[in-house]
VOKE-580469 format. One record per residue (C-alpha): residue number from 1; residue in three letters; chain; z, y, x. Coordinates in Angstrom, 3 decimals. Example, Ala and Ser with C-alpha at 12.3 -4.5 7.8 and 13.67 -1.06 7.14 Angstrom:
<gulos>
@resi: 1, resn: ALA, chain: A, Z: 7.800, Y: -4.500, X: 12.300;
@resi: 2, resn: SER, chain: A, Z: 7.140, Y: -1.060, X: 13.670;
</gulos>
This chain:
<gulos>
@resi: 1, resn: UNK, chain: A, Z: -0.209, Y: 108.663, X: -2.324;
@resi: 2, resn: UNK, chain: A, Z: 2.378, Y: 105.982, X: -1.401;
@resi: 3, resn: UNK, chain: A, Z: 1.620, Y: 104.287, X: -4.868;
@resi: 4, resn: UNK, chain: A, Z: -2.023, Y: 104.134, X: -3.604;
@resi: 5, resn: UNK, chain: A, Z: -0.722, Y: 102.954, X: -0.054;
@resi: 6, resn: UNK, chain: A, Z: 1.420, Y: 100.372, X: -1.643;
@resi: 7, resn: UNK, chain: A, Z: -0.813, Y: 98.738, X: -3.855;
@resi: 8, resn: UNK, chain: A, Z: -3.837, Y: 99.163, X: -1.214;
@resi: 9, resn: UNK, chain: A, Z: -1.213, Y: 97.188, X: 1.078;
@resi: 10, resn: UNK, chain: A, Z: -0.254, Y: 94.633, X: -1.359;
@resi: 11, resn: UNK, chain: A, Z: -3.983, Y: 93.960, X: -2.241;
@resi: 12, resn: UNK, chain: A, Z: -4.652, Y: 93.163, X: 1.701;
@resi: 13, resn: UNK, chain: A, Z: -1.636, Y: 91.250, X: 2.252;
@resi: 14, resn: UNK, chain: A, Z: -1.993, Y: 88.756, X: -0.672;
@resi: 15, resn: UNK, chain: A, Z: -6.110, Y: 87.953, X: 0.071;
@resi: 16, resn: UNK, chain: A, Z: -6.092, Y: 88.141, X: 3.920;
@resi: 17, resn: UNK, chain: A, Z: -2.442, Y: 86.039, X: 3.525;
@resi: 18, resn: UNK, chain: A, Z: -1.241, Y: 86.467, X: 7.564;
@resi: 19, resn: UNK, chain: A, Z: 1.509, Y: 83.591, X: 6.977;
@resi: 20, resn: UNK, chain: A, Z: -1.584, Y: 81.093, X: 5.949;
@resi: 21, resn: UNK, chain: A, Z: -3.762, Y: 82.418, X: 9.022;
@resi: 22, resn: UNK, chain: A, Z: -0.964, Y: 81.165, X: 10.851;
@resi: 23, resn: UNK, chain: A, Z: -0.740, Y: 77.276, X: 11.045;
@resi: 24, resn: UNK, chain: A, Z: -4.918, Y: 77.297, X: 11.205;
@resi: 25, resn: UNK, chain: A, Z: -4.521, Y: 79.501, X: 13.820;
@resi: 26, resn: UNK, chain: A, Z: -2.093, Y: 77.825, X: 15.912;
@resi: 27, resn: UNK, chain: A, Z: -3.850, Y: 74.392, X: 15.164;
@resi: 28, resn: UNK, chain: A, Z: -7.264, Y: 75.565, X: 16.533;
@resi: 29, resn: UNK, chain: A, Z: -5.283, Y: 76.826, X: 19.919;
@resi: 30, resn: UNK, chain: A, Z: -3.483, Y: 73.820, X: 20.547;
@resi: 31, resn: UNK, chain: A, Z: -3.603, Y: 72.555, X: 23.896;
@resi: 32, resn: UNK, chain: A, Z: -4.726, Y: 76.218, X: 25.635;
@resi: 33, resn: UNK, chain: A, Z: -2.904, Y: 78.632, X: 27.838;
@resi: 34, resn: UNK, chain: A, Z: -0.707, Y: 81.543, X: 26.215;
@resi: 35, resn: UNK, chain: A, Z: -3.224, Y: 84.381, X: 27.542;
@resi: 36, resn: UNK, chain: A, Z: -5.987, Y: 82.569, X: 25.600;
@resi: 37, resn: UNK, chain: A, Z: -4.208, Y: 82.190, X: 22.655;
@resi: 38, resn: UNK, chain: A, Z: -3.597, Y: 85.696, X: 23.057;
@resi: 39, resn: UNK, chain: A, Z: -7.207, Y: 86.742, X: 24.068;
@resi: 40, resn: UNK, chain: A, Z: -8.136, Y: 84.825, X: 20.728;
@resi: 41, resn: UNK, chain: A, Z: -5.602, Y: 86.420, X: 18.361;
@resi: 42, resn: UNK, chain: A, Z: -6.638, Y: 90.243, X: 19.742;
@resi: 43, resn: UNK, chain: A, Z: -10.070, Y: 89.589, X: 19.519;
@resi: 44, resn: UNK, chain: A, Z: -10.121, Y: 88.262, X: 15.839;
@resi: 45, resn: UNK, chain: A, Z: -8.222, Y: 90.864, X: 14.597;
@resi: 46, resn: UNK, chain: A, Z: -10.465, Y: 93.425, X: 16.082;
@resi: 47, resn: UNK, chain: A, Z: -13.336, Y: 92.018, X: 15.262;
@resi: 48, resn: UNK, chain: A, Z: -12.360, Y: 91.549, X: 11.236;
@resi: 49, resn: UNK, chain: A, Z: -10.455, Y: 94.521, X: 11.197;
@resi: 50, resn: UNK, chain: A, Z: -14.015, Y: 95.956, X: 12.390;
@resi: 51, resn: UNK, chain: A, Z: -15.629, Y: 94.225, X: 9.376;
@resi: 52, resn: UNK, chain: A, Z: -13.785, Y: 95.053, X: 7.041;
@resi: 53, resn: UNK, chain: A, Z: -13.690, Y: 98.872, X: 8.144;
@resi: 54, resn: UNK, chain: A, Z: -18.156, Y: 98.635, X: 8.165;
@resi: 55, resn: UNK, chain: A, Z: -18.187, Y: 97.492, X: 4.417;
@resi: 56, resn: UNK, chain: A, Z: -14.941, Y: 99.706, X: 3.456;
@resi: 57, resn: UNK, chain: A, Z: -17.393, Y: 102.758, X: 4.636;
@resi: 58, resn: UNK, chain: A, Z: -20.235, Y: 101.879, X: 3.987;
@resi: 59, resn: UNK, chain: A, Z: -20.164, Y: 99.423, X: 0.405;
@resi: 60, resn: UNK, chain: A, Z: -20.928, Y: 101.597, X: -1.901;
@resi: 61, resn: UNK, chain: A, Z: -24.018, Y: 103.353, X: -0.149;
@resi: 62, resn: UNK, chain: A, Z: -24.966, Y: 99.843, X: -0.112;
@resi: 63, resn: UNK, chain: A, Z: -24.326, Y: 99.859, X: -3.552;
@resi: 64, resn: UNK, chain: A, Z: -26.083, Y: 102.576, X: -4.700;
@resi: 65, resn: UNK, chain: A, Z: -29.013, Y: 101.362, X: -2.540;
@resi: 66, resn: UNK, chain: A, Z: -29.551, Y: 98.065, X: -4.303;
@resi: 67, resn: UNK, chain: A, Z: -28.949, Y: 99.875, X: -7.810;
@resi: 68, resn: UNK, chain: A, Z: -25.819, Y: 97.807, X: -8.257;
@resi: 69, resn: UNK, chain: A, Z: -23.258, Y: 100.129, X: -10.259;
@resi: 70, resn: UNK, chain: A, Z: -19.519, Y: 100.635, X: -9.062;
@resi: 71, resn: UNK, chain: A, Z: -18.582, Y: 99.270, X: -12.669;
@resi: 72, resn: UNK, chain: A, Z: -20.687, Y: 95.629, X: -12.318;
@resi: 73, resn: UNK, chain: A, Z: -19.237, Y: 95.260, X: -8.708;
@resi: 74, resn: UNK, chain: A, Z: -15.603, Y: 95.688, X: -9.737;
@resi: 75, resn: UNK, chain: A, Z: -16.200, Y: 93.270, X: -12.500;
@resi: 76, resn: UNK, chain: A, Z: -17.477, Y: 90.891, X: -10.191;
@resi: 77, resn: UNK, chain: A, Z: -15.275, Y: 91.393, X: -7.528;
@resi: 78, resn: UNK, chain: A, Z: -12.240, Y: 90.783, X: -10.407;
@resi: 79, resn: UNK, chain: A, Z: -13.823, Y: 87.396, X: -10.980;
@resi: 80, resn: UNK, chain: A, Z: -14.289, Y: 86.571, X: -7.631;
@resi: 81, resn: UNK, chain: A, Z: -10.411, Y: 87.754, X: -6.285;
@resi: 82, resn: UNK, chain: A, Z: -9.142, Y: 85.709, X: -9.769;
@resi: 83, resn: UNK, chain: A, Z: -10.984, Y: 82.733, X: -8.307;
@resi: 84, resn: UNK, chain: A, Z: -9.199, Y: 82.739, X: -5.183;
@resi: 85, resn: UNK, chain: A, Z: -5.892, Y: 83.223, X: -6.865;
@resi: 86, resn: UNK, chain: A, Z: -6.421, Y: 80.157, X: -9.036;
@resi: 87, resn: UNK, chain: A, Z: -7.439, Y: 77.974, X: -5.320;
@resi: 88, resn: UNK, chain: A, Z: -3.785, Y: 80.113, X: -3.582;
@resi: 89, resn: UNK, chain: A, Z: -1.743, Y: 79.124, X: -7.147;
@resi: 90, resn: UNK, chain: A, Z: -3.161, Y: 75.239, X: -6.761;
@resi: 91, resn: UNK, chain: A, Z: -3.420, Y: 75.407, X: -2.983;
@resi: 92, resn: UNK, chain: A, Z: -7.050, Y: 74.583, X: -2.887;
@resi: 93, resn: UNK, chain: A, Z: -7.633, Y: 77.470, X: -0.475;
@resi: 94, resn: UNK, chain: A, Z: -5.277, Y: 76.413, X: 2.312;
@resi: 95, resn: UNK, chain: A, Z: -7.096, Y: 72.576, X: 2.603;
@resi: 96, resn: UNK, chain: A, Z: -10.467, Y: 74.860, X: 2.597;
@resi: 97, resn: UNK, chain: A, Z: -9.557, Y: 76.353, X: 5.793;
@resi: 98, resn: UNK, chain: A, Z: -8.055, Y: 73.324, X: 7.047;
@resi: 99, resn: UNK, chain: A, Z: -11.170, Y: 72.117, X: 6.671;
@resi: 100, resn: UNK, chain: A, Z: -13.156, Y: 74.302, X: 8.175;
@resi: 101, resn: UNK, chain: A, Z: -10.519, Y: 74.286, X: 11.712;
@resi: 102, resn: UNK, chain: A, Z: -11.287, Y: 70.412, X: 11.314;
@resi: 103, resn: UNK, chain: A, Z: -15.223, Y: 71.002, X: 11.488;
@resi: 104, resn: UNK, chain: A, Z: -15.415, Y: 73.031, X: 14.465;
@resi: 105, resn: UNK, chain: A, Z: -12.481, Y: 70.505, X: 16.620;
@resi: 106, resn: UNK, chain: A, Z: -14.693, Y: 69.170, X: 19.652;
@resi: 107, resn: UNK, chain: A, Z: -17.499, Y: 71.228, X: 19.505;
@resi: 108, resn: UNK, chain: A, Z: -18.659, Y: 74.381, X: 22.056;
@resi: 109, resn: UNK, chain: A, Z: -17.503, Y: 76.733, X: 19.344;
@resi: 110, resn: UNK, chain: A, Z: -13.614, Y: 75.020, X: 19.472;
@resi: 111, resn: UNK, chain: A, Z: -13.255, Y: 77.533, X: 22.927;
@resi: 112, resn: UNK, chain: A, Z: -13.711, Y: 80.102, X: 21.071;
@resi: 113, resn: UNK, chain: A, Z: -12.294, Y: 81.103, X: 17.703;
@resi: 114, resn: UNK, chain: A, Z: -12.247, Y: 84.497, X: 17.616;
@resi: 115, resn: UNK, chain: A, Z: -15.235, Y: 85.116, X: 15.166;
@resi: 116, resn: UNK, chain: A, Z: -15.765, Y: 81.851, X: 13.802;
@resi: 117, resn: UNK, chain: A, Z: -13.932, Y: 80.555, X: 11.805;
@resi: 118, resn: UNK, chain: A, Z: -10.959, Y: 83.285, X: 12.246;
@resi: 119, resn: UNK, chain: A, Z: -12.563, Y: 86.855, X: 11.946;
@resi: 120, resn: UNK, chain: A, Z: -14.768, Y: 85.325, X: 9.284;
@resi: 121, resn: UNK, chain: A, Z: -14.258, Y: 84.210, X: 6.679;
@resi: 122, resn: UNK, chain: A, Z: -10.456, Y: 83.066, X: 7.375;
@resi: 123, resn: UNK, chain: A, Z: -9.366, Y: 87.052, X: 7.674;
@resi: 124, resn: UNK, chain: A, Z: -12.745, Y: 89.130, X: 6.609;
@resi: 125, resn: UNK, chain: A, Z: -13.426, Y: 86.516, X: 4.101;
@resi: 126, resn: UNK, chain: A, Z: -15.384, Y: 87.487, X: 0.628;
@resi: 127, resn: UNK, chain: A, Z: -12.727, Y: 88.322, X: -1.141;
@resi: 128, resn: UNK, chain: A, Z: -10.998, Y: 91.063, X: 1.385;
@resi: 129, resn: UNK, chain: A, Z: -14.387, Y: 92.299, X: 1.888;
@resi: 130, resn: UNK, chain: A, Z: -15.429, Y: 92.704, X: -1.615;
@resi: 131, resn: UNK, chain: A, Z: -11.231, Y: 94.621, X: -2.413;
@resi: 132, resn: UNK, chain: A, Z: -11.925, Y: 97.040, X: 0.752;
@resi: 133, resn: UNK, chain: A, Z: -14.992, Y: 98.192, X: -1.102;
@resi: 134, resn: UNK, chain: A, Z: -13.434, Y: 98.003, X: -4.329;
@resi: 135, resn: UNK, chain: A, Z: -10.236, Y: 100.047, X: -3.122;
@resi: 136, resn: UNK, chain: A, Z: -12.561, Y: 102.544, X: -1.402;
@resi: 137, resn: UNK, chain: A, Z: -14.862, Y: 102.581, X: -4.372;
@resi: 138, resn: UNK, chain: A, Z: -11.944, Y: 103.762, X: -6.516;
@resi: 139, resn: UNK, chain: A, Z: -11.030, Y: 106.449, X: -4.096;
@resi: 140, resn: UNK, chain: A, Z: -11.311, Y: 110.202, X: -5.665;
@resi: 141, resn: UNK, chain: A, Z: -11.317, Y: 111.814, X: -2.200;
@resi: 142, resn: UNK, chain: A, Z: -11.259, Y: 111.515, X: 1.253;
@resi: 143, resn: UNK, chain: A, Z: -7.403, Y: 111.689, X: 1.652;
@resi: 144, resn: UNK, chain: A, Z: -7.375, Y: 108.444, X: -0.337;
@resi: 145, resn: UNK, chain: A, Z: -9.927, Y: 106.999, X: 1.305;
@resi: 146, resn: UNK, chain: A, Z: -7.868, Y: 107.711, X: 4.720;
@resi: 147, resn: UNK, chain: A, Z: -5.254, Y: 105.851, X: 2.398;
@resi: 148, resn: UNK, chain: A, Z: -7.064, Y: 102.668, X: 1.931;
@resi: 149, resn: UNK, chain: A, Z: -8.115, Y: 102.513, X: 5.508;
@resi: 150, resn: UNK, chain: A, Z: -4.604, Y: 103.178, X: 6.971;
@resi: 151, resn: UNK, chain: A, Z: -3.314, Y: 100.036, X: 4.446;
@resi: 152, resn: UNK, chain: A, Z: -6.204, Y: 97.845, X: 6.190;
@resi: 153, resn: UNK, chain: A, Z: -5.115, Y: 98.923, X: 9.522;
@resi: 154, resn: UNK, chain: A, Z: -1.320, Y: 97.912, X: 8.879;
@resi: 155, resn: UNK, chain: A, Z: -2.347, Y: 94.512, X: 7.345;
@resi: 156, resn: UNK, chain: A, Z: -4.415, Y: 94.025, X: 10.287;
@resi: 157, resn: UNK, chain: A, Z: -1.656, Y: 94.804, X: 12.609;
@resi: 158, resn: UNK, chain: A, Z: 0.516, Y: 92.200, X: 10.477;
@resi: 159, resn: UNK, chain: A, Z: -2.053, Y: 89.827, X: 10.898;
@resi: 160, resn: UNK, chain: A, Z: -2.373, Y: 90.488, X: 14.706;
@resi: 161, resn: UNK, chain: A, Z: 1.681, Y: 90.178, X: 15.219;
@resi: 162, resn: UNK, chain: A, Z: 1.240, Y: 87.066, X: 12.958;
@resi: 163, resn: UNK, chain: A, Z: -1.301, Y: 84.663, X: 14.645;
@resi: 164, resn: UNK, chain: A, Z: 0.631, Y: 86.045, X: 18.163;
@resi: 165, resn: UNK, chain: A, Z: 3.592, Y: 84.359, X: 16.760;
@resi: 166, resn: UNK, chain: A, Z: 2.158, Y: 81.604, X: 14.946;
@resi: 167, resn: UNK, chain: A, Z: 4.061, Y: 78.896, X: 17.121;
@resi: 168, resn: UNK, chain: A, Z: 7.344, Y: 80.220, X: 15.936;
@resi: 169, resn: UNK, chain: A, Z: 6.579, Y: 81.615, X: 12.788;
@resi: 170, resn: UNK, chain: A, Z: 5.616, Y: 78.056, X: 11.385;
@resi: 171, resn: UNK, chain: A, Z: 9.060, Y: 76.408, X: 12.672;
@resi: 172, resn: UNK, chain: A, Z: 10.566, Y: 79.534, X: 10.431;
@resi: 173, resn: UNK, chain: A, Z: 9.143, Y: 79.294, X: 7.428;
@resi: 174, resn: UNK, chain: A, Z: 8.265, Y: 75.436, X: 7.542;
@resi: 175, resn: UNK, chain: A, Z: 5.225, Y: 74.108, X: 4.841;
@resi: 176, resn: UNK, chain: A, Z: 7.770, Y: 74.133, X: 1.629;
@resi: 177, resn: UNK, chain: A, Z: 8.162, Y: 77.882, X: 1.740;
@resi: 178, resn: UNK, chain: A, Z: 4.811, Y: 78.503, X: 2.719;
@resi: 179, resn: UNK, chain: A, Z: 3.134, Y: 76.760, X: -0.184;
@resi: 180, resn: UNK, chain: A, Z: 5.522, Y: 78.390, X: -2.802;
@resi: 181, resn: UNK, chain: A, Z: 4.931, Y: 81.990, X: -0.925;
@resi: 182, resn: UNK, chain: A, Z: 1.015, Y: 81.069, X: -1.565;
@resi: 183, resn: UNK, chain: A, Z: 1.467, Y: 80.584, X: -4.888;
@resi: 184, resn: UNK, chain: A, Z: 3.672, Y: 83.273, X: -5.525;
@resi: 185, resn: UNK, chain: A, Z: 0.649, Y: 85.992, X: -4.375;
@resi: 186, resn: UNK, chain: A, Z: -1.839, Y: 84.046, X: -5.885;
@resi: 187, resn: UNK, chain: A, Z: -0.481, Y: 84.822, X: -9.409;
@resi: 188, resn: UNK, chain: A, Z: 0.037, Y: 88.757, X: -8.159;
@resi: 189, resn: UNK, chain: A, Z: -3.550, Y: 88.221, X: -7.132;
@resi: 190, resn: UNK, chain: A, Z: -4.931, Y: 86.986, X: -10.469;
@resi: 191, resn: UNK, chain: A, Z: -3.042, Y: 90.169, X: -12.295;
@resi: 192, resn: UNK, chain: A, Z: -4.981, Y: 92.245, X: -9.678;
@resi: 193, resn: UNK, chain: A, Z: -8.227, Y: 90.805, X: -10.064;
@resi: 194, resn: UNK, chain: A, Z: -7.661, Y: 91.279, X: -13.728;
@resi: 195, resn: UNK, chain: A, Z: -6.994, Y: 94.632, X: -13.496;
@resi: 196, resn: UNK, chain: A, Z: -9.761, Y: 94.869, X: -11.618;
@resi: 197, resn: UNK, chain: A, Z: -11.765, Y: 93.621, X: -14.464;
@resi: 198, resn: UNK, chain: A, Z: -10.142, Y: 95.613, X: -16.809;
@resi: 199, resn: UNK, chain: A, Z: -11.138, Y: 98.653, X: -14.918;
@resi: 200, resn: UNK, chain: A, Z: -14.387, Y: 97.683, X: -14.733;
@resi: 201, resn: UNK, chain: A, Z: -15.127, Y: 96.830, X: -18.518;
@resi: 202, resn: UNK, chain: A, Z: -13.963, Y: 100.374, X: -19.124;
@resi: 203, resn: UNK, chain: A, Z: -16.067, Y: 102.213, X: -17.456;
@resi: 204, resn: UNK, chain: A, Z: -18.588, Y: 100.050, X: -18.453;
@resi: 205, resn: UNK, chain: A, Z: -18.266, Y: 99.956, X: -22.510;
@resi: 206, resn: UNK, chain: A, Z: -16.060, Y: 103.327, X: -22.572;
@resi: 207, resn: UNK, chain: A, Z: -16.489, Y: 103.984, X: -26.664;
@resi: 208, resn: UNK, chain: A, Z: -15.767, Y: 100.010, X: -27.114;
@resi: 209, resn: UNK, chain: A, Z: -12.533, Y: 99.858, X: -24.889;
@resi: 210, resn: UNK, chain: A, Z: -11.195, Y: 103.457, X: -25.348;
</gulos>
């Protein structure tokens, strides 16, 4: 159970990446009041913590409804988590969200940040989506599933105490550290998302890969 609860936490931590949240956070509140940089950094966490629970629950009867095996979507959710590793390990991810904060500056949508671009995709992007299905789909009963869910919730509560902070928090750690923390759980990343693949391959071809 805690080895589940662990990794389950690890996997979150390293794709939804709370320190990286941070700056983009703090950038798109710039210039309000503290209780709506507050309101904003509630409200997004809610609100992806919300998405992520729907698809966490509800994946694989999606799943199985579109006739898409468990095996085929761990594959492709390997290759899609090693992708993002590669952008955290050559910091290609952080100048796509930079971008995105840069798209939305002066427009109606800039008031508001809570669901776009922060709930989604910058926390409940494609690839924490596609590992809360994954780690659910891997569950062997309910107590683990209650596992998986719990790890979501404490990321999300991380993330949540992170973007409140993010003033401070990006004095503490400055860019240096940042980057090199990035990189760090992009490689732990890539040797999840091949696992993933691994796992996947197996079930997949078991007489080939026994």
């Amino acid at each position: 159970m805690i080895e589940l609860f662990g990794s389950a936490l690890i996997t979150f931590l390293v794709i939804i990446d709370p320190p990286g949240c941070a700056p983009i956070f703090a950038g798109l509140t710039r210039g309000t009041t503290p209780a709506h940089r507050r309101a904003m950094a509630i409200r997004s966490s809610l609100i992806a913590w919300a998405i992520l629970m729907f698809f966490a629950l509800l994946g694989r009867p999606m799943l199985h409804a579109l006739g898409i095996s468990l095996a085929s979507f761990r594959i492709a959710g390997g290759i899609m988590l090693f992708i993002i590793a590669i952008d955290m390990v050559f910091e290609r991810r952080t100048a796509r969200r930079e971008e995105r904060a840069h798209s939305i500056e002066g427009t109606p949508e800039a008031e508001d940040v809570s669901v776009f671009p922060m709930a989604m995709p910058m926390i409940a992007g494609p690839g924490s989506i596609a590992s809360a299905m994954l780690r659910v789909s891997r569950a062997e009963d309910p107590a683990h599933v209650a596992i998986v869910l719990a790890a979501i919730t404490v990321v999300m509560l991380l993330t949540l105490l992170t973007l409140l902070a993010a003033g401070q928090l990006i004095r503490l750690i400055g860019d240096k550290v940042e980057a090199v923390i990035t990189r760090i759980l992009g490689v732990i990343l890539a040797a999840l998302a091949a696992q993933f693949i691994i796992d996947g391959l197996k079930q997949s071809f078991p007489q080939l890969l026994a």
